[in-house]
CHARMM-style PDB file with segment names, atoms N, HN, CA, C and O in Angstrom:
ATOM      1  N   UNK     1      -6.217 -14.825   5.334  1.00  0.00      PROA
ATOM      2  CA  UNK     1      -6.705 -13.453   5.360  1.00  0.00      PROA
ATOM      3  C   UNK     1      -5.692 -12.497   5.967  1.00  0.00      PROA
ATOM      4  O   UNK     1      -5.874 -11.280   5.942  1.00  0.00      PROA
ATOM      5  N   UNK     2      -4.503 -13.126   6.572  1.00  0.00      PROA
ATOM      6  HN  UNK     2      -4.356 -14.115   6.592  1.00  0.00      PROA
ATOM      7  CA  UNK     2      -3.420 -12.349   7.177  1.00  0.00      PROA
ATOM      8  C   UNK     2      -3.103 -11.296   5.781  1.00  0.00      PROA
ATOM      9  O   UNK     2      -3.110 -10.107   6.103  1.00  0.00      PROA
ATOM     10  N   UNK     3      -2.891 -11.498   4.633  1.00  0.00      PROA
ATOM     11  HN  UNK     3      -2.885 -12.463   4.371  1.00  0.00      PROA
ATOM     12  CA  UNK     3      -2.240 -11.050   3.276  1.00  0.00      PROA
ATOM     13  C   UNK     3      -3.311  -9.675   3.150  1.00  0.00      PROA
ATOM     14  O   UNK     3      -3.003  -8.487   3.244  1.00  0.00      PROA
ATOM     15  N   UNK     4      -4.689 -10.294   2.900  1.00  0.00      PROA
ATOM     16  HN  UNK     4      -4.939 -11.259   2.823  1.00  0.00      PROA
ATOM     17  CA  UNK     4      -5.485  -8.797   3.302  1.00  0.00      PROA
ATOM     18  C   UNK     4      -5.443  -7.807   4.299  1.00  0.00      PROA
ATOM     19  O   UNK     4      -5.701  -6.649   3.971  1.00  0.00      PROA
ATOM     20  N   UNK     5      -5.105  -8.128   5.686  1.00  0.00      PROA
ATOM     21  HN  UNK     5      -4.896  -9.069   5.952  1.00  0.00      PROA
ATOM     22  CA  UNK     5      -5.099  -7.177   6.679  1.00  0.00      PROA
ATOM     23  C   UNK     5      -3.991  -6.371   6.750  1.00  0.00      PROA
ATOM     24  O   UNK     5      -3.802  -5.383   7.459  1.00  0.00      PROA
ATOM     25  N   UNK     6      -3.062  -7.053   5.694  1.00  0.00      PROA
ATOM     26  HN  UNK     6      -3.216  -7.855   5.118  1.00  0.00      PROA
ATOM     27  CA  UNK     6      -1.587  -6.253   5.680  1.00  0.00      PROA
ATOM     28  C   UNK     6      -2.212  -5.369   4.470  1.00  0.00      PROA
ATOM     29  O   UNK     6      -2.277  -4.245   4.968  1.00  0.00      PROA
ATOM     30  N   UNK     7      -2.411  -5.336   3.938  1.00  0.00      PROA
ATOM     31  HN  UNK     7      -2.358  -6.249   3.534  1.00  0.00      PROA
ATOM     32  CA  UNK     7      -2.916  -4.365   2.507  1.00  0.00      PROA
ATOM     33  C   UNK     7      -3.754  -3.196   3.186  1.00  0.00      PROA
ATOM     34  O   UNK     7      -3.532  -1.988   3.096  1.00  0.00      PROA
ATOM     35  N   UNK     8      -4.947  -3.948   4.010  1.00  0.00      PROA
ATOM     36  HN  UNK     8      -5.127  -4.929   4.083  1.00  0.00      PROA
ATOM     37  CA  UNK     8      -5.766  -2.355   4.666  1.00  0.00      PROA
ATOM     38  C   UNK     8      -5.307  -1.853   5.993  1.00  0.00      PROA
ATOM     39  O   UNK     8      -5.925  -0.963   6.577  1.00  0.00      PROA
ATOM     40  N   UNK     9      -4.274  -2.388   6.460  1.00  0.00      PROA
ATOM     41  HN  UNK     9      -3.772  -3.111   5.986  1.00  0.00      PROA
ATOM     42  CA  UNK     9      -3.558  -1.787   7.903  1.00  0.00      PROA
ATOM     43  C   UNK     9      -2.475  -0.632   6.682  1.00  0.00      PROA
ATOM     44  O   UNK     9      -2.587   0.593   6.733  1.00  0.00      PROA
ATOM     45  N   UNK    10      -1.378  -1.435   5.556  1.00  0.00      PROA
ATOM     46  HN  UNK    10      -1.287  -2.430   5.514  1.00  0.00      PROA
ATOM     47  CA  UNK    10      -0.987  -0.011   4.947  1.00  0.00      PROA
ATOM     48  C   UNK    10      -1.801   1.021   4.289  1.00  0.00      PROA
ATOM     49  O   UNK    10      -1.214   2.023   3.879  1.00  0.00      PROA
ATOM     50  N   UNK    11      -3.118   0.910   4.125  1.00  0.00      PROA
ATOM     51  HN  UNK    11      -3.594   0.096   4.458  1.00  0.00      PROA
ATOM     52  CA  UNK    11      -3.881   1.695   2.748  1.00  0.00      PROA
ATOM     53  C   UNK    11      -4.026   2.992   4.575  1.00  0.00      PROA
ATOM     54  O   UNK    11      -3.605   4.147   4.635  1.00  0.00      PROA
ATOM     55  N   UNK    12      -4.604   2.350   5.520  1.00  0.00      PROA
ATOM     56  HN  UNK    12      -4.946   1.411   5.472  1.00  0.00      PROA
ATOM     57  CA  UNK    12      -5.210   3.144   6.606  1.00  0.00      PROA
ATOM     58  C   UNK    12      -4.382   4.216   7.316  1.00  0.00      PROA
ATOM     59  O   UNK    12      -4.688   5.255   7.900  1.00  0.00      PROA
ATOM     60  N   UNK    13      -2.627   3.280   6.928  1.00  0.00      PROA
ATOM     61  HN  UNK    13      -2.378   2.436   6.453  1.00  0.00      PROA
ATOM     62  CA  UNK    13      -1.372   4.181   7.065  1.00  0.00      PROA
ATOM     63  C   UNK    13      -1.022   5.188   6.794  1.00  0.00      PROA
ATOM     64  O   UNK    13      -0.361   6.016   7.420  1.00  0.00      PROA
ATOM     65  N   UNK    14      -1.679   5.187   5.300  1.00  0.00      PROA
ATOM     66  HN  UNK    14      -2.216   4.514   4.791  1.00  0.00      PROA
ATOM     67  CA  UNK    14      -1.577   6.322   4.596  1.00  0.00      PROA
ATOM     68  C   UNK    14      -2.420   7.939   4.322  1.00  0.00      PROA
ATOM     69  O   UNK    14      -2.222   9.020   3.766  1.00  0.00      PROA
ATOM     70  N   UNK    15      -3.402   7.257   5.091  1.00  0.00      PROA
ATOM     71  HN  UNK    15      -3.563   6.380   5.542  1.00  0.00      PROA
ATOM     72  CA  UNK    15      -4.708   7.937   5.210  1.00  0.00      PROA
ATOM     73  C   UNK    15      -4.922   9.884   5.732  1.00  0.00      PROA
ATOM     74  O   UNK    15      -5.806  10.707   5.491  1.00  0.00      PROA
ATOM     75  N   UNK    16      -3.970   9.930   6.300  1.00  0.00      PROA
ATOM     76  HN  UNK    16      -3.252   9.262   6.496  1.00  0.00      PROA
ATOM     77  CA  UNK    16      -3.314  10.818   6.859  1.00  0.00      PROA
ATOM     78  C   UNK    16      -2.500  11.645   5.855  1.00  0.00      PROA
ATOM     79  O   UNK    16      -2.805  12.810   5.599  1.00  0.00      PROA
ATOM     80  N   UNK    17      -1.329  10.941   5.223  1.00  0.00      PROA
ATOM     81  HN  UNK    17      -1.081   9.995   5.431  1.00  0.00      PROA
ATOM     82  CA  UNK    17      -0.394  11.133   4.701  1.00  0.00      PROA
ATOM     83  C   UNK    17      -1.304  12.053   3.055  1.00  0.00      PROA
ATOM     84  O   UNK    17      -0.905  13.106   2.558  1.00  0.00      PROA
ATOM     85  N   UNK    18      -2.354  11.344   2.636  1.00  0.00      PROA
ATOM     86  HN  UNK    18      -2.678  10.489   3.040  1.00  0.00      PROA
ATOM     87  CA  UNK    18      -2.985  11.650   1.769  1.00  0.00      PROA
ATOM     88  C   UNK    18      -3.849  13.066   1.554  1.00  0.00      PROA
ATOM     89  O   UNK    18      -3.975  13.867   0.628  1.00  0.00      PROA
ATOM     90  N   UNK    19      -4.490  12.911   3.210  1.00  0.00      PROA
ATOM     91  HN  UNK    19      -4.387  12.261   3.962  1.00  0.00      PROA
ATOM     92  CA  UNK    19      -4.871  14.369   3.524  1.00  0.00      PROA
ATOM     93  C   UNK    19      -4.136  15.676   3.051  1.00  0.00      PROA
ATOM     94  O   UNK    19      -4.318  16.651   2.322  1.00  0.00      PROA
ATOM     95  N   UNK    20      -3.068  15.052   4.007  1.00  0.00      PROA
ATOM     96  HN  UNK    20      -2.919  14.260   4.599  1.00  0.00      PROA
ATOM     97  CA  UNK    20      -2.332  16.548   4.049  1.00  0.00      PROA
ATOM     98  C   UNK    20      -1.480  16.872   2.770  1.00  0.00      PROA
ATOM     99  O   UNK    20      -0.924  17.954   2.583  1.00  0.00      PROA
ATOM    100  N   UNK    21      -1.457  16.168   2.206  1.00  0.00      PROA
ATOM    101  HN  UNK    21      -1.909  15.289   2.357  1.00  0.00      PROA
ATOM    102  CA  UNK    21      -0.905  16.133   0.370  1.00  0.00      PROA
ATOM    103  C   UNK    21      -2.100  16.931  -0.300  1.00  0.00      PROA
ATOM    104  O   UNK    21      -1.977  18.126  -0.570  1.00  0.00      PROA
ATOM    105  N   UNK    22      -3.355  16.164  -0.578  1.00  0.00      PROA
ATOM    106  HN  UNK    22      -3.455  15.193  -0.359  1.00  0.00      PROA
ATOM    107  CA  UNK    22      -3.959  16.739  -1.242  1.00  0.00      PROA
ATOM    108  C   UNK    22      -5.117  17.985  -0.531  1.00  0.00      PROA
ATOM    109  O   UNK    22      -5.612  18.802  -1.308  1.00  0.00      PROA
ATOM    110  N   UNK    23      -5.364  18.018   0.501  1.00  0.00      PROA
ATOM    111  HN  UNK    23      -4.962  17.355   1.132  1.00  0.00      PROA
ATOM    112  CA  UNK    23      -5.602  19.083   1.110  1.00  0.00      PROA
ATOM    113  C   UNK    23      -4.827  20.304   1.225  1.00  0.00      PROA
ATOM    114  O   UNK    23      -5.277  21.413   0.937  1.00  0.00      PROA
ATOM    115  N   UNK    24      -3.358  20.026   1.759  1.00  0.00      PROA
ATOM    116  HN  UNK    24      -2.992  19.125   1.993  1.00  0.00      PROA
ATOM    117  CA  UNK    24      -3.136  20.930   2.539  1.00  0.00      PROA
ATOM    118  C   UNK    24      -1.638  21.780   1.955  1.00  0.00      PROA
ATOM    119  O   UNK    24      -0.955  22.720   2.362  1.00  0.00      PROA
ATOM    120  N   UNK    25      -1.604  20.572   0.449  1.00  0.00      PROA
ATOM    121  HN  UNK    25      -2.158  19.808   0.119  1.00  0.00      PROA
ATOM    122  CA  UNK    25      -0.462  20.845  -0.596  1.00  0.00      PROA
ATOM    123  C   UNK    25       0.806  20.559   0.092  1.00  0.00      PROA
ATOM    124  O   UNK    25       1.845  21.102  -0.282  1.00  0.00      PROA
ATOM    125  N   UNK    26       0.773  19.620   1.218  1.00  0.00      PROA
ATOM    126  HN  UNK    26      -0.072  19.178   1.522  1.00  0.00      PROA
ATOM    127  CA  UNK    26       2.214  19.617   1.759  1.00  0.00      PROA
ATOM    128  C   UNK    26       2.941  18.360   0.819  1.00  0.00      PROA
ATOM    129  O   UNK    26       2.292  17.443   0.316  1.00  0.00      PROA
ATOM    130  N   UNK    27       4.072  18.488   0.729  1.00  0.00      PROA
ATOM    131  HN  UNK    27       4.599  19.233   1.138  1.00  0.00      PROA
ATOM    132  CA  UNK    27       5.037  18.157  -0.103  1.00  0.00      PROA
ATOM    133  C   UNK    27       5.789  16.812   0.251  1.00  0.00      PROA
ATOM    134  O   UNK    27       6.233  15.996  -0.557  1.00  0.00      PROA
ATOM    135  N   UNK    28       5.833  16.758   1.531  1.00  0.00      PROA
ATOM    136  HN  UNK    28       5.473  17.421   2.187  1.00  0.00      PROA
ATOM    137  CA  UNK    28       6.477  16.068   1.961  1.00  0.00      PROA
ATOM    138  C   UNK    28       5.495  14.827   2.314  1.00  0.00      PROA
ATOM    139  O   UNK    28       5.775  13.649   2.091  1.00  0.00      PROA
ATOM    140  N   UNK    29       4.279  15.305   2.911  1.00  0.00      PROA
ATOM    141  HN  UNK    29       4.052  16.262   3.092  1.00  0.00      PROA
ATOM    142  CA  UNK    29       3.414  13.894   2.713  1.00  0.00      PROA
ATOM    143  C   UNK    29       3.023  13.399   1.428  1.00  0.00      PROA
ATOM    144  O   UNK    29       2.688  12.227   1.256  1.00  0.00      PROA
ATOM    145  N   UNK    30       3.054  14.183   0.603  1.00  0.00      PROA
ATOM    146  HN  UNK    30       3.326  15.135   0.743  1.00  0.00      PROA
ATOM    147  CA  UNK    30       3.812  13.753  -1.133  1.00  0.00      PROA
ATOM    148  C   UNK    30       4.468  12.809  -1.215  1.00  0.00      PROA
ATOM    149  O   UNK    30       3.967  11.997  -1.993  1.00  0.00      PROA
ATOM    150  N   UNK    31       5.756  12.359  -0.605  1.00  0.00      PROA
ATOM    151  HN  UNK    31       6.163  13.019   0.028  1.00  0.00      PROA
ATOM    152  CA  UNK    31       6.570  11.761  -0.471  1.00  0.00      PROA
ATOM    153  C   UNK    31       6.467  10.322  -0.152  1.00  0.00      PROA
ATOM    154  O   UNK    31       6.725   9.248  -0.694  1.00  0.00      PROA
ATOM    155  N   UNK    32       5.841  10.886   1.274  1.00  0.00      PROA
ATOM    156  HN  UNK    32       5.632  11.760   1.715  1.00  0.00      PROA
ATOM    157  CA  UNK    32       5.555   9.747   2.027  1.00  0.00      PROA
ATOM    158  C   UNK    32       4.221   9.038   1.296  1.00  0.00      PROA
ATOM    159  O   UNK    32       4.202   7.811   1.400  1.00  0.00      PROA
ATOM    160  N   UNK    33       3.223   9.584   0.649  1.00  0.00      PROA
ATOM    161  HN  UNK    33       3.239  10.581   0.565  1.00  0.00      PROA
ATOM    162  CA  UNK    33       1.916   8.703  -0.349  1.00  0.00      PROA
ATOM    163  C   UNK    33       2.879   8.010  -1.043  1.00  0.00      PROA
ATOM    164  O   UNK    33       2.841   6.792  -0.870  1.00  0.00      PROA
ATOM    165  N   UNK    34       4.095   8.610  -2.095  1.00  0.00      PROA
ATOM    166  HN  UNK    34       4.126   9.600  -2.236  1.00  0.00      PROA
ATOM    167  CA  UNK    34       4.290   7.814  -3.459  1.00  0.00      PROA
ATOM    168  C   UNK    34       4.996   6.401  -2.536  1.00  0.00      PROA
ATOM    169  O   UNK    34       4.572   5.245  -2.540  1.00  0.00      PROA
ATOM    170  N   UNK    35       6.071   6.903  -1.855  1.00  0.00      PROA
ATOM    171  HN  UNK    35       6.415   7.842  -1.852  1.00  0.00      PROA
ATOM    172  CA  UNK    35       6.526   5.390  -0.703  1.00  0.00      PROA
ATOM    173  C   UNK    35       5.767   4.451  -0.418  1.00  0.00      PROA
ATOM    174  O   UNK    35       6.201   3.307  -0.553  1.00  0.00      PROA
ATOM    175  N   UNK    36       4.418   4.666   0.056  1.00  0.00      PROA
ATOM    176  HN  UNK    36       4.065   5.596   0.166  1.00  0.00      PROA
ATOM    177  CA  UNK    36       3.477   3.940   0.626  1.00  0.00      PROA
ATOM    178  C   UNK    36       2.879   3.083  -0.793  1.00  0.00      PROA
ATOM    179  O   UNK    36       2.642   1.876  -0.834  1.00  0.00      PROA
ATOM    180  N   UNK    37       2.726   4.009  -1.846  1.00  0.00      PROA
ATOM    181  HN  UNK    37       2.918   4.990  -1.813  1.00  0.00      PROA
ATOM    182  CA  UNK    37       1.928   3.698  -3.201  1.00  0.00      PROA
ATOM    183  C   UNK    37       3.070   2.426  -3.873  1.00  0.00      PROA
ATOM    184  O   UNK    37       2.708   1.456  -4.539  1.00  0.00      PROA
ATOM    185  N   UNK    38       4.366   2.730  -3.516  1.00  0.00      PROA
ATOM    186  HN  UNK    38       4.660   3.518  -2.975  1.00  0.00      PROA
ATOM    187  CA  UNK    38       5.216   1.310  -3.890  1.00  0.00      PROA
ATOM    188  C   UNK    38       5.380   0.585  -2.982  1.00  0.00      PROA
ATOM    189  O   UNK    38       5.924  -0.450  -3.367  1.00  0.00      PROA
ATOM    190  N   UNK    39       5.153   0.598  -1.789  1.00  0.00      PROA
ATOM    191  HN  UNK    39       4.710   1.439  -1.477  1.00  0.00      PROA
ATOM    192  CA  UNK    39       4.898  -0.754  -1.108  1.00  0.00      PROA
ATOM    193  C   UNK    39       3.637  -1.760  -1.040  1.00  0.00      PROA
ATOM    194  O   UNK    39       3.293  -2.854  -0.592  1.00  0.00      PROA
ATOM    195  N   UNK    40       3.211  -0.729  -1.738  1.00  0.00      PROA
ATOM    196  HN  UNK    40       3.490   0.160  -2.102  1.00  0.00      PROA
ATOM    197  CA  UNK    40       1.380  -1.336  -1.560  1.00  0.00      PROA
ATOM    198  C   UNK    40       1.804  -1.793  -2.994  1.00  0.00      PROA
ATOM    199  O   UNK    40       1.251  -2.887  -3.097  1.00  0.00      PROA
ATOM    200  N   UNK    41       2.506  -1.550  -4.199  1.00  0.00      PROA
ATOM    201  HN  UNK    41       2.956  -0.661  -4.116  1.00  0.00      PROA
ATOM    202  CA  UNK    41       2.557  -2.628  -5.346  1.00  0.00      PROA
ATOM    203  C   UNK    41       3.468  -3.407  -5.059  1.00  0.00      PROA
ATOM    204  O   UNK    41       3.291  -4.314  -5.873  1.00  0.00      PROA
ATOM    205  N   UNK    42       4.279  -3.662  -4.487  1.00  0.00      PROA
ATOM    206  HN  UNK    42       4.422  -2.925  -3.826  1.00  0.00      PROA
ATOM    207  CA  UNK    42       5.381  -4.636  -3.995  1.00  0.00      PROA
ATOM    208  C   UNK    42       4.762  -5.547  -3.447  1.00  0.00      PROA
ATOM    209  O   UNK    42       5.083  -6.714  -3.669  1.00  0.00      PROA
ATOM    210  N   UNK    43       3.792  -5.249  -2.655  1.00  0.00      PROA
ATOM    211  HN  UNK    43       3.531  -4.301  -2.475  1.00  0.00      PROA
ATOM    212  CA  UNK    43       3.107  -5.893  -1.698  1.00  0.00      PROA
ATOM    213  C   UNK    43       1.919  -6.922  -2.536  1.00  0.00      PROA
ATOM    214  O   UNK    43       1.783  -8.117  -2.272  1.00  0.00      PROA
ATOM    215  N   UNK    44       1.319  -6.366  -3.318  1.00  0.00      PROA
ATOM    216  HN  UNK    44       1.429  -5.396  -3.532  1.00  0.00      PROA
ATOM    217  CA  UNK    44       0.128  -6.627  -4.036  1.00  0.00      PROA
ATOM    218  C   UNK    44       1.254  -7.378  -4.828  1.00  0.00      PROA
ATOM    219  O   UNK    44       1.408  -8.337  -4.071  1.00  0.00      PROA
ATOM    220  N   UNK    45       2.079  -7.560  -5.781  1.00  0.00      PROA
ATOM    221  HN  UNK    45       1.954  -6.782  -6.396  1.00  0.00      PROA
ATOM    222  CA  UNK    45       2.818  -8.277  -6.436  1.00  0.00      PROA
ATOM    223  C   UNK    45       3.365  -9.617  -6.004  1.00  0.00      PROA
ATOM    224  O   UNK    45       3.654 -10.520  -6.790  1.00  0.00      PROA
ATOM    225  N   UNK    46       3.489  -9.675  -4.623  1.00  0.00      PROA
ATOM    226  HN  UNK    46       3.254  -8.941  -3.985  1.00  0.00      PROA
ATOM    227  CA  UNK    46       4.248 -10.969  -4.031  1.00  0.00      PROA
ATOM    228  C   UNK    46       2.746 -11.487  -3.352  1.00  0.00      PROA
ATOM    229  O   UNK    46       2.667 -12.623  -2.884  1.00  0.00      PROA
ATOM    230  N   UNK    47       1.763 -10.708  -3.343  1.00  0.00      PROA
ATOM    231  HN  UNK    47       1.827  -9.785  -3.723  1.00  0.00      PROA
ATOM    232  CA  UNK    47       0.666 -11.966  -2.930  1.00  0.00      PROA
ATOM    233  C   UNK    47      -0.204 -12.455  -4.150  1.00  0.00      PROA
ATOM    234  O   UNK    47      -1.056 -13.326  -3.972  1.00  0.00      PROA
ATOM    235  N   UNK    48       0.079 -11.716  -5.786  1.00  0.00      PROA
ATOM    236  HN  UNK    48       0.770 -11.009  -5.931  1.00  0.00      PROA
ATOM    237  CA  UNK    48      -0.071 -12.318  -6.742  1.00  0.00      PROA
ATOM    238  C   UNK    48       1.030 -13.979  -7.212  1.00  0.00      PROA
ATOM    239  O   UNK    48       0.973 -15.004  -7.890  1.00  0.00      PROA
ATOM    240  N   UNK    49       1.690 -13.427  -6.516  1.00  0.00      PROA
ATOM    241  HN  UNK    49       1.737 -12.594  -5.965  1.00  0.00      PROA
ATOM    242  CA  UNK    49       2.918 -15.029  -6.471  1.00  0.00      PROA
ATOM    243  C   UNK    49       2.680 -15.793  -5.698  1.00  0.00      PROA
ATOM    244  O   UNK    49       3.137 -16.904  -5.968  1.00  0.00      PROA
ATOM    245  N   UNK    50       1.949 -15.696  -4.474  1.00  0.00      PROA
ATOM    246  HN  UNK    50       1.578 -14.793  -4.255  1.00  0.00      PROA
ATOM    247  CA  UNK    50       1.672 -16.198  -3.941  1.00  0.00      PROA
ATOM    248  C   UNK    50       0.698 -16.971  -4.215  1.00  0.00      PROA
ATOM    249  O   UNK    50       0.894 -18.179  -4.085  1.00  0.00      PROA
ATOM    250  N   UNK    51      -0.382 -16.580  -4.588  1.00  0.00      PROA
ATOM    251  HN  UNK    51      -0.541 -15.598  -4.693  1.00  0.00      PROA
ATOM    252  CA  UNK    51      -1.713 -16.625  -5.009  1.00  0.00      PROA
ATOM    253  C   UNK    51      -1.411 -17.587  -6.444  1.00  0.00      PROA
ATOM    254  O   UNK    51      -1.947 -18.693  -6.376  1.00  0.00      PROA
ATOM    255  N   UNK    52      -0.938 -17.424  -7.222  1.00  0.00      PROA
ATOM    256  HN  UNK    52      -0.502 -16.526  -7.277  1.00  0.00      PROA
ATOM    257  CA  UNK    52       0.022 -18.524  -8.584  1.00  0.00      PROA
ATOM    258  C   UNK    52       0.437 -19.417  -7.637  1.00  0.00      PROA
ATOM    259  O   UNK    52      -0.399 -20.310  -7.499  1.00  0.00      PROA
ATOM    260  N   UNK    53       1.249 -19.517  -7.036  1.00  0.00      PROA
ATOM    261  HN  UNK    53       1.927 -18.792  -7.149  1.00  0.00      PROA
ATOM    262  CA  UNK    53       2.201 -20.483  -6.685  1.00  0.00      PROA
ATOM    263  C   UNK    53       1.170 -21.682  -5.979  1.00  0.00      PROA
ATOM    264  O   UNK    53       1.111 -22.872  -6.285  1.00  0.00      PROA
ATOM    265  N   UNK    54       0.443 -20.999  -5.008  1.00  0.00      PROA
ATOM    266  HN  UNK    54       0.491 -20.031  -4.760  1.00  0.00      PROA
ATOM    267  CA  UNK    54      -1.092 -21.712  -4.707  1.00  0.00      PROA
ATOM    268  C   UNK    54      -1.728 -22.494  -5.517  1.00  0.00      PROA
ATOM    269  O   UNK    54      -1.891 -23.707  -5.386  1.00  0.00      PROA
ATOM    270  N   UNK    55      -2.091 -21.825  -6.350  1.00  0.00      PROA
ATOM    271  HN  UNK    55      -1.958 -20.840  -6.456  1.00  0.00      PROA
ATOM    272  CA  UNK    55      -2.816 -22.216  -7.506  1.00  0.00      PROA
ATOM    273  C   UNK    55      -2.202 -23.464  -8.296  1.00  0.00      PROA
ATOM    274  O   UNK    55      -2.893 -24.341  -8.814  1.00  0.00      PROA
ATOM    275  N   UNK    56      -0.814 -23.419  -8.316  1.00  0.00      PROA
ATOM    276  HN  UNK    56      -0.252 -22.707  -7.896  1.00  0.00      PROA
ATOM    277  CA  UNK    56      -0.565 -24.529  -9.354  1.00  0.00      PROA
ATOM    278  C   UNK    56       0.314 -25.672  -8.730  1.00  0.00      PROA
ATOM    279  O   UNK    56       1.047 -26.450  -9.340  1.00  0.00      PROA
ATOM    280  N   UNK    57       0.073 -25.600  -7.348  1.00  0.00      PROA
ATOM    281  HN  UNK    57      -0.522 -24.968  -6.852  1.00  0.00      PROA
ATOM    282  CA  UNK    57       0.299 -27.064  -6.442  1.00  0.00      PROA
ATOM    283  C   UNK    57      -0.780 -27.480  -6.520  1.00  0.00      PROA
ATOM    284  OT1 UNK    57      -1.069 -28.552  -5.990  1.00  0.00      PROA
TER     285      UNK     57
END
């Protein structure tokens, strides 16, 4: 369950960052969402390999 708590400790990271993007039109926490939005598929991608690699030992 370590693999999940890393997924909602970054989603909670961002939480902030999201506000002030879509609230508050700032630009730069723009930035910082799309960053966060590719680590969270990077992330989600290597615990799909993980999750395979599991699977077929």
């Amino acid at each position: 369950m370590n693999r999940f708590s890393e997924i909602k400790d970054l989603i909670m990271s961002l939480e902030a960052d999201f506000e002030k993007f879509y609230d508050k039109k700032n630009q730069a926490a723009g930035t910082r969402v799309r960053k966060g939005m590719q680590d969270l598929k990077n992330l989600a991608q290597d615990i799909r390999k993980e999750v395979q690699d599991i699977k077929n030992s």
